[in-house]
Backbone atoms as SQL, in Angstrom:
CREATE TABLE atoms (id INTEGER PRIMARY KEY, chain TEXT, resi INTEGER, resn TEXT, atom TEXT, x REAL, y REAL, z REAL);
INSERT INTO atoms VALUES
  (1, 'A', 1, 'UNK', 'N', -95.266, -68.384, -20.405),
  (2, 'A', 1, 'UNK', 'CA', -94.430, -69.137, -21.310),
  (3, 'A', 1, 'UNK', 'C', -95.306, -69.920, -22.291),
  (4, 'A', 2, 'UNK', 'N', -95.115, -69.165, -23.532),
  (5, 'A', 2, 'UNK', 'CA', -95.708, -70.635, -24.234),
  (6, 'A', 2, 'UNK', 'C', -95.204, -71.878, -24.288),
  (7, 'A', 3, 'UNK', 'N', -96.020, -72.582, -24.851),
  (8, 'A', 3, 'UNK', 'CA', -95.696, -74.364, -25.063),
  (9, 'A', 3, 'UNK', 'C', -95.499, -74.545, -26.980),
  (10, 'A', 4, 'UNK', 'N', -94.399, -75.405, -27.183),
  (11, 'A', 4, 'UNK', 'CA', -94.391, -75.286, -28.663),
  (12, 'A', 4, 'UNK', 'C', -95.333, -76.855, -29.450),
  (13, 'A', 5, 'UNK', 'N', -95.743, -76.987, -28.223),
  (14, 'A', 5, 'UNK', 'CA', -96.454, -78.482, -28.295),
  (15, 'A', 5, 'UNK', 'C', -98.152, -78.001, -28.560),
  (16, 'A', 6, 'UNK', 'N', -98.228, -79.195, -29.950),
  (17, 'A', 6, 'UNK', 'CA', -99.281, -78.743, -30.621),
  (18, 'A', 6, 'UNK', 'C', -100.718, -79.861, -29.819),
  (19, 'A', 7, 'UNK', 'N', -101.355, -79.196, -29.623),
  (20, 'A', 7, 'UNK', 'CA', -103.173, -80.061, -29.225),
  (21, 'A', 7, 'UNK', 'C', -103.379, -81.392, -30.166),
  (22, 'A', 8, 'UNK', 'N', -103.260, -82.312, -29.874),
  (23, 'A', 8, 'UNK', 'CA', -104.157, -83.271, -30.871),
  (24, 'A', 8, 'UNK', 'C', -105.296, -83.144, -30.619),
  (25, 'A', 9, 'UNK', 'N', -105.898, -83.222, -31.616),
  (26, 'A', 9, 'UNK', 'CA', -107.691, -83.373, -31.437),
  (27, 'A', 9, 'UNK', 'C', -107.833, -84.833, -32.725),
  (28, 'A', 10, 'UNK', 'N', -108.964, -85.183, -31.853),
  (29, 'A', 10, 'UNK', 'CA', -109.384, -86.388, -33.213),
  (30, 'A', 10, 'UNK', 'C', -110.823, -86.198, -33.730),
  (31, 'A', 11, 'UNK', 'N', -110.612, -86.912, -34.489),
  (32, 'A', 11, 'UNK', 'CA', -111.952, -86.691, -35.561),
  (33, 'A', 11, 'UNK', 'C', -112.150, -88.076, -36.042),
  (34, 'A', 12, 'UNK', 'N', -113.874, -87.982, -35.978),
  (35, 'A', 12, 'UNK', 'CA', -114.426, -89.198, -36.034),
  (36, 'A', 12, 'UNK', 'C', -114.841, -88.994, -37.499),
  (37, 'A', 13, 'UNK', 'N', -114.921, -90.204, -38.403),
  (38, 'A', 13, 'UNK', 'CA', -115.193, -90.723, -39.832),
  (39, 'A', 13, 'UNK', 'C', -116.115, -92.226, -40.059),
  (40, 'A', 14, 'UNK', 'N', -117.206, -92.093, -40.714),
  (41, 'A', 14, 'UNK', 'CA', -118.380, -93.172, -41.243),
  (42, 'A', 14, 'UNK', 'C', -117.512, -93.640, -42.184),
  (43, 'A', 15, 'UNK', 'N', -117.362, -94.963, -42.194),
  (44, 'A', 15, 'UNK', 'CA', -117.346, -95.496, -43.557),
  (45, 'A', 15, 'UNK', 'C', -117.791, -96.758, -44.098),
  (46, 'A', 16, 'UNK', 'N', -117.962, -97.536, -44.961),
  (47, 'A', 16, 'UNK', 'CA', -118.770, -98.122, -45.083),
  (48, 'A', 16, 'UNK', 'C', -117.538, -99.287, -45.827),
  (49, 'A', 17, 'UNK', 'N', -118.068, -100.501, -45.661),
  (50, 'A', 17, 'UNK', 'CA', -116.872, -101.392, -46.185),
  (51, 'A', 17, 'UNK', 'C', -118.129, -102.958, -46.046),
  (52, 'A', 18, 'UNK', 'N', -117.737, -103.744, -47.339),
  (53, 'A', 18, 'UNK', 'CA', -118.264, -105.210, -47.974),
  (54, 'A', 18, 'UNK', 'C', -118.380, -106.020, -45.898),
  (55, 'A', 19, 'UNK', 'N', -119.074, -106.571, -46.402),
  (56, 'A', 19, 'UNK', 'CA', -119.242, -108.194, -45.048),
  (57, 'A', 19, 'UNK', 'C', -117.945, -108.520, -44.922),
  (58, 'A', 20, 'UNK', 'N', -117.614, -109.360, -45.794),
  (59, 'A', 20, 'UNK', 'CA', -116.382, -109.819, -45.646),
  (60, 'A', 20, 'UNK', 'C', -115.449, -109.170, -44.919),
  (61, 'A', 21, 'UNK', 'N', -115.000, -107.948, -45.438),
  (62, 'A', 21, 'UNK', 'CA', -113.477, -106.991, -45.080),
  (63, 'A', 21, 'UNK', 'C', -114.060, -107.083, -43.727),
  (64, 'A', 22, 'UNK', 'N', -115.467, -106.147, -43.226),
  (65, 'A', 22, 'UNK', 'CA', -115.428, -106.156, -41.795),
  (66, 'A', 22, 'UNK', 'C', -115.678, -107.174, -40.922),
  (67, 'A', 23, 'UNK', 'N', -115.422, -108.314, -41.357),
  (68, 'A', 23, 'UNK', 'CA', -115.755, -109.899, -40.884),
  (69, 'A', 23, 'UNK', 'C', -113.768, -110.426, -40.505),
  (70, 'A', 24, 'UNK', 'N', -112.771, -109.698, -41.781),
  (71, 'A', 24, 'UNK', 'CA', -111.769, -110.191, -41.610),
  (72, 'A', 24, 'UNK', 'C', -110.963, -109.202, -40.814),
  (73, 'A', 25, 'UNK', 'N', -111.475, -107.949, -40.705),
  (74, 'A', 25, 'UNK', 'CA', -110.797, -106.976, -39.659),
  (75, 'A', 25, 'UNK', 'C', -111.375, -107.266, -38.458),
  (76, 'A', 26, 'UNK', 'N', -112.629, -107.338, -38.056),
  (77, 'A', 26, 'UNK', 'CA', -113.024, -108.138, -37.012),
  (78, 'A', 26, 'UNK', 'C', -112.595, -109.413, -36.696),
  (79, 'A', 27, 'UNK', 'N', -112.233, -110.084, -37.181),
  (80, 'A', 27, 'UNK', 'CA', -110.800, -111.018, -36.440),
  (81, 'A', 27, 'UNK', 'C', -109.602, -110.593, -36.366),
  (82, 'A', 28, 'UNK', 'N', -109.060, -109.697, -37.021),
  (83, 'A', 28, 'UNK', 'CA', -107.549, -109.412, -36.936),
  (84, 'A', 28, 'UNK', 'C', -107.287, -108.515, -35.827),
  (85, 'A', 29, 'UNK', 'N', -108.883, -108.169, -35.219),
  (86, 'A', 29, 'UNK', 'CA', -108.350, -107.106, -33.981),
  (87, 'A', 29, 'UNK', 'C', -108.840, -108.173, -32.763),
  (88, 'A', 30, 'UNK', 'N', -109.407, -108.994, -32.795),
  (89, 'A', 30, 'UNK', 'CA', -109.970, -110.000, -32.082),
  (90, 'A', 30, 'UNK', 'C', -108.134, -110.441, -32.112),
  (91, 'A', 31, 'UNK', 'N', -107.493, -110.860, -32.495),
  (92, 'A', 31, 'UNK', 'CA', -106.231, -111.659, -32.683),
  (93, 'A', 31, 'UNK', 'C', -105.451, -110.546, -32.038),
  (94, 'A', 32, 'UNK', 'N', -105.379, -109.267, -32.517),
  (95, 'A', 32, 'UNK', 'CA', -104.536, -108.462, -31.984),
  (96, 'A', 32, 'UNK', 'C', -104.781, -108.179, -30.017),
  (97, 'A', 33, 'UNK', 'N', -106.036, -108.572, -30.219),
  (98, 'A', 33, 'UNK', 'CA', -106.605, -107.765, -28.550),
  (99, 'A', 33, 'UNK', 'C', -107.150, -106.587, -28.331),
  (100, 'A', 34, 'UNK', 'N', -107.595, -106.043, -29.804),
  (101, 'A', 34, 'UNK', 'CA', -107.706, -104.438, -29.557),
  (102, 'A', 34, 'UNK', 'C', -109.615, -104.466, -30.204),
  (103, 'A', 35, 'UNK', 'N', -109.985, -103.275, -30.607),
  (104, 'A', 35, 'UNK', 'CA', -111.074, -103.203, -30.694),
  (105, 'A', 35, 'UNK', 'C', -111.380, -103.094, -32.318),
  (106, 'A', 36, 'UNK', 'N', -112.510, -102.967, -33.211),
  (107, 'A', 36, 'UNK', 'CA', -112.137, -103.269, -34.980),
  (108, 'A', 36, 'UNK', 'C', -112.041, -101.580, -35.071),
  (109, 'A', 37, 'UNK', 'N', -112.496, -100.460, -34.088),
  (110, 'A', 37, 'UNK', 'CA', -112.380, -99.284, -34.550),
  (111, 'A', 37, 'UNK', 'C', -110.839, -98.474, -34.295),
  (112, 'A', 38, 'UNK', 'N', -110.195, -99.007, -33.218),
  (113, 'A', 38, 'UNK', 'CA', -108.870, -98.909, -32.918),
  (114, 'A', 38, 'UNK', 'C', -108.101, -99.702, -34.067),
  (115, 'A', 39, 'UNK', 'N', -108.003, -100.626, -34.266),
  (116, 'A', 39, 'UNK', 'CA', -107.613, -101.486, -36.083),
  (117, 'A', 39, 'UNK', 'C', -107.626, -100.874, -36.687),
  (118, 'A', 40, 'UNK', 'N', -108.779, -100.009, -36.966),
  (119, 'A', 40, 'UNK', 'CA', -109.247, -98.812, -38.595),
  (120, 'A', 40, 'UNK', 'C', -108.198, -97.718, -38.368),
  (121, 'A', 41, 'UNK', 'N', -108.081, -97.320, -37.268),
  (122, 'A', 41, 'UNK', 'CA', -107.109, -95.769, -36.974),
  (123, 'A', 41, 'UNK', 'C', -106.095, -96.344, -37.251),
  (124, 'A', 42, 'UNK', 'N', -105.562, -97.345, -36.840),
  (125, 'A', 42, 'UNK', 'CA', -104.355, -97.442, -36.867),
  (126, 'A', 42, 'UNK', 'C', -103.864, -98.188, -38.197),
  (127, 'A', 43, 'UNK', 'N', -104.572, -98.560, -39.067),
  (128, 'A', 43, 'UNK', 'CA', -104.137, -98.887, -40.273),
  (129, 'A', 43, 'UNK', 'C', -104.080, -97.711, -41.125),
  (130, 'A', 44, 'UNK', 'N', -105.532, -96.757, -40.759),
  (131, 'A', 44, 'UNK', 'CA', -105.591, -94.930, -41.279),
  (132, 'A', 44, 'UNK', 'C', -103.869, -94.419, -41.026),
  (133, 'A', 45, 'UNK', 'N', -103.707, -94.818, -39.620),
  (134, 'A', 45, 'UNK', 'CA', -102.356, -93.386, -39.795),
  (135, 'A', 45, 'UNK', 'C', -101.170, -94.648, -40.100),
  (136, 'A', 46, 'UNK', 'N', -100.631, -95.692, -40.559),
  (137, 'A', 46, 'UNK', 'CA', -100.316, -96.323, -41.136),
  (138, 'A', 46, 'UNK', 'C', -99.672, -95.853, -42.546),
  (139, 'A', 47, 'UNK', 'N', -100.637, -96.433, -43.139),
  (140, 'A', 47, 'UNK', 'CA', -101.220, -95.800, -44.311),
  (141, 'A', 47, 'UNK', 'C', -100.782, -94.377, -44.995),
  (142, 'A', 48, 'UNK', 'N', -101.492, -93.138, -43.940),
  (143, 'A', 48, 'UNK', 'CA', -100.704, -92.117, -44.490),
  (144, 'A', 48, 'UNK', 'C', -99.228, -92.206, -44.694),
  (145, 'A', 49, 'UNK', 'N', -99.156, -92.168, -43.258),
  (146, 'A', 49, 'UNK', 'CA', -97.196, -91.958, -43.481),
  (147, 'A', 49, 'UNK', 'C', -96.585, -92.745, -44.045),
  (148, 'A', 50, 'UNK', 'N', -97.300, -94.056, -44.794),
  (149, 'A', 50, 'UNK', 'CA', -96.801, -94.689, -45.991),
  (150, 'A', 50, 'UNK', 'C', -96.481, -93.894, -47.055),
  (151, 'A', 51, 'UNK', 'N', -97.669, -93.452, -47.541),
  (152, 'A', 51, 'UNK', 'CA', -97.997, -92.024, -48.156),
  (153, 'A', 51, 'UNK', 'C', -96.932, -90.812, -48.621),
  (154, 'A', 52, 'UNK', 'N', -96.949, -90.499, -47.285),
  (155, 'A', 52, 'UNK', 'CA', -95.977, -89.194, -46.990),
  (156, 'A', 52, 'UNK', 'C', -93.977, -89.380, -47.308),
  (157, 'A', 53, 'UNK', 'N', -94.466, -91.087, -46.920),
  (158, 'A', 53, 'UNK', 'CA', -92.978, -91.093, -47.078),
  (159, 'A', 53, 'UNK', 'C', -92.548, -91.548, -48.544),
  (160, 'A', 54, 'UNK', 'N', -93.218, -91.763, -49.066),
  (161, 'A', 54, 'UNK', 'CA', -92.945, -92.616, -50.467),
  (162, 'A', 54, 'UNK', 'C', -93.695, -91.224, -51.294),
  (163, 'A', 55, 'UNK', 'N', -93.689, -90.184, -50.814),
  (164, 'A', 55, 'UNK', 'CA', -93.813, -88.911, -51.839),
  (165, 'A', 55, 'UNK', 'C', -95.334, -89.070, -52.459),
  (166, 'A', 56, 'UNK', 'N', -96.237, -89.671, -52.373),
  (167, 'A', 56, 'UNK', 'CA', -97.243, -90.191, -52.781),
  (168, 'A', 56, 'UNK', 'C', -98.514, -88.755, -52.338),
  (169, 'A', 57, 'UNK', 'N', -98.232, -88.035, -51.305),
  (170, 'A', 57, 'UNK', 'CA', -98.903, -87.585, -50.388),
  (171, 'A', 57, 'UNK', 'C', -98.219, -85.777, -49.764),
  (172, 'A', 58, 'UNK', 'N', -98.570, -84.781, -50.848),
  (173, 'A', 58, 'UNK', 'CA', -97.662, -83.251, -50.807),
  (174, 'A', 58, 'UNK', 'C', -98.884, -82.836, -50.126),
  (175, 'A', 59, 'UNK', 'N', -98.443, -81.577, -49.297),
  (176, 'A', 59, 'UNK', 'CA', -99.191, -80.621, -48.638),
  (177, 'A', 59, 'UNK', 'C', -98.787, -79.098, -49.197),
  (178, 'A', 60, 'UNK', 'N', -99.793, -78.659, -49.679),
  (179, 'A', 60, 'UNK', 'CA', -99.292, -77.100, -49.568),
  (180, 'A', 60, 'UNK', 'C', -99.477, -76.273, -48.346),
  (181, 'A', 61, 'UNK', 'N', -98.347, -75.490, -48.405),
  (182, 'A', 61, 'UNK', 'CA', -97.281, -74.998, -46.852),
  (183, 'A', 61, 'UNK', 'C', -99.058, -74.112, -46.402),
  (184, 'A', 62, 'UNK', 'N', -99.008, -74.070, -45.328),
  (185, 'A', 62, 'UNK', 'CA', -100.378, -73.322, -44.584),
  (186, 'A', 62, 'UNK', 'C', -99.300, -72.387, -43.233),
  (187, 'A', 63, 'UNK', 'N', -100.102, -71.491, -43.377),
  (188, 'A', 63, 'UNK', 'CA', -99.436, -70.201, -42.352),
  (189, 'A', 63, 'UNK', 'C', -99.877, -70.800, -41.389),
  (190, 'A', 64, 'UNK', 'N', -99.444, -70.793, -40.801),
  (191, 'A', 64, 'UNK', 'CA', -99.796, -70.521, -38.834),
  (192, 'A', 64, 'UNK', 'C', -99.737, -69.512, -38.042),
  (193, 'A', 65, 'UNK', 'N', -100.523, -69.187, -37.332),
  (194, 'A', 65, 'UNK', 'CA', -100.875, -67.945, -36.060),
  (195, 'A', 65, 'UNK', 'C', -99.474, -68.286, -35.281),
  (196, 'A', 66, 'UNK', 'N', -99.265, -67.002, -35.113),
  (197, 'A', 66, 'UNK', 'CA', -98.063, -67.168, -34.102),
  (198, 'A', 66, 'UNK', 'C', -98.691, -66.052, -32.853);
């Protein structure tokens, strides 16, 4: 039987950001309880589906293996 449930995989990203920003995200995850690289993802997928939903953000259709 297949499964129609797709694999997440994650992927890691460098980025580089001023003193400050990572001085004020490093408290806001300090405040939240979480870690400043868990903060970054989750403002990342945030963000997109801000994106996606406000039309900001098209994909062209990609085949899939069946």
């Amino acid at each position: 039987m297949k499964s129609n449930k797709k694999l997440i995989v994650t992927k890691r990203v460098s980025v580089s950001i001023p003193d400050l920003t990572h001085d004020k995200l490093q408290k806001w995850a300090d405040l939240e309880g979480t870690s400043l690289a868990d903060l970054a993802a989750y403002l990342l997928r945030r963000d997109v589906e801000i994106a996606e939903k406000e039309g900001r953000l098209k994909y062209t259709e990609e085949k899939t293996k069946e």
